[in-house]
C-alpha positions as CSV (number, residue, x, y, z in Angstrom):
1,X,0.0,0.0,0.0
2,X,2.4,2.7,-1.0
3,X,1.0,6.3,-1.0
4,X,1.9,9.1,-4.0
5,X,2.9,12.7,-2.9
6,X,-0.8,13.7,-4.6
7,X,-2.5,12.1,-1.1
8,X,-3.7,14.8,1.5
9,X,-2.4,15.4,5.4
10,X,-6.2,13.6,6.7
11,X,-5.6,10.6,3.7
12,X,-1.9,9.9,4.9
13,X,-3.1,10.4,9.0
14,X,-6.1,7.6,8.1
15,X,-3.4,5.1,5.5
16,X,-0.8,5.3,8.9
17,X,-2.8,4.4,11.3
18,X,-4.8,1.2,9.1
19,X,-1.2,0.2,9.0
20,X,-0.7,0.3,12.7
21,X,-4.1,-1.1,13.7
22,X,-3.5,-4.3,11.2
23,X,-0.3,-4.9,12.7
24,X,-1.6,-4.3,16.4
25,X,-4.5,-6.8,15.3
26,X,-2.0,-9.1,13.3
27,X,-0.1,-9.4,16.8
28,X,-3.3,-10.2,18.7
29,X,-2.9,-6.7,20.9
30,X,-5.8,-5.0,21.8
31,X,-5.9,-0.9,22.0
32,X,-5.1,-1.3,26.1
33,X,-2.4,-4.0,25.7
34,X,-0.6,-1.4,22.9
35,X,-0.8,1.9,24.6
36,X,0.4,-0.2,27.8
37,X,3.5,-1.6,26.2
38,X,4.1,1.8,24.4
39,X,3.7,3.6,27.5
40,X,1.0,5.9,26.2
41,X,-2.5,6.3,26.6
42,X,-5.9,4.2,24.9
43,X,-6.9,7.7,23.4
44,X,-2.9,8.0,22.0
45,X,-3.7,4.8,20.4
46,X,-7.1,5.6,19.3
47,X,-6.3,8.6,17.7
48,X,-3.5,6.9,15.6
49,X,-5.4,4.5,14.4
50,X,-8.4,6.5,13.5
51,X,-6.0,9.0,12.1
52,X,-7.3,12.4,14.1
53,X,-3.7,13.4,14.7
54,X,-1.1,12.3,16.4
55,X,2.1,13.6,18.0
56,X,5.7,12.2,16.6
57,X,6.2,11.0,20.0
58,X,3.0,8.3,20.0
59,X,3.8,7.7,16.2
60,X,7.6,6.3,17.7
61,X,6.4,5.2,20.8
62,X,4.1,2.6,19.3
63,X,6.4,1.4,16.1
64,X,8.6,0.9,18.9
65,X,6.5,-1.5,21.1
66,X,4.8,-3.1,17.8
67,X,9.0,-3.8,16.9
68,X,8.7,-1.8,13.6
69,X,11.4,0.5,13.8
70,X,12.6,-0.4,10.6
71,X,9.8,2.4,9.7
72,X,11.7,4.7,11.1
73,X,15.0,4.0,9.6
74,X,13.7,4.4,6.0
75,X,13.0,8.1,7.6
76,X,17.1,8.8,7.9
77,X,18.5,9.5,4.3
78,X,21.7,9.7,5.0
79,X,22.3,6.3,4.6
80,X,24.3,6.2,8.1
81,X,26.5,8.9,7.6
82,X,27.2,11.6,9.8
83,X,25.7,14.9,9.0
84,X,28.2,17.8,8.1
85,X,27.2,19.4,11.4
86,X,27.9,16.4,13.3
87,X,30.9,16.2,12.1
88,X,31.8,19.6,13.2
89,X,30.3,19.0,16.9
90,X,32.7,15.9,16.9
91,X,35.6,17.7,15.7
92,X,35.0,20.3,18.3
93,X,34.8,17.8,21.0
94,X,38.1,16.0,20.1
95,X,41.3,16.9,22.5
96,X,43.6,18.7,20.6
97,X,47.5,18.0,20.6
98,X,49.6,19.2,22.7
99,X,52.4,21.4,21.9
100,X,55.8,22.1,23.4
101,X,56.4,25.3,24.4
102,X,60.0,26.3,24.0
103,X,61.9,28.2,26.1
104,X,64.1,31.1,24.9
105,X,67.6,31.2,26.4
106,X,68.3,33.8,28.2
107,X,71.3,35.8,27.2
């Protein structure tokens, strides 16, 4: 069931959360058992699945507990790599050498 960019905010909200209830369903969880392993709330869970918005937080929380991170992976597009900025921050972070300081005779 792959979506094209022509589908609306409400079409992709109601296609995400069929795809979570049939795999809540497919795992024999009922709303309760879900938003108990996800550490959420029944509403959370309702609202995902009936698509009347949800935060990014529930949206994780619950491809987390039903083990379909893999979701979230296809998300990153960096294909693992470290983002330009990361890269700085790291840079930053690492100790720089130290240097001899040289001491001038004194004549």
């Amino acid at each position: 069931m792959m979506g094209t960019p022509e589908h609306t905010t409400d079409e992709w909200e109601a296609r995400v959360g069929e795809q979570f209830r049939a795999i809540r369903i497919q795992q024999g969880l009922d709303q309760e058992a879900l938003a108990d392993r996800a550490s959420i709330s029944r509403g959370a869970v309702q609202n995902l699945e009936s698509g009347h918005g949800s935060s990014l937080v529930t949206i994780i929380k619950v491809a987390r507990a039903l083990g379909r991170t893999e979701w979230l992976d296809t998300l990153d597009d960096t294909g693992g790599e470290i983002s330009p900025i990361e890269m700085l921050r790291q840079k930053r972070l690492e100790p720089k050498p130290r240097q001899r300081v040289r001491m001038g005779s004194a004549s």
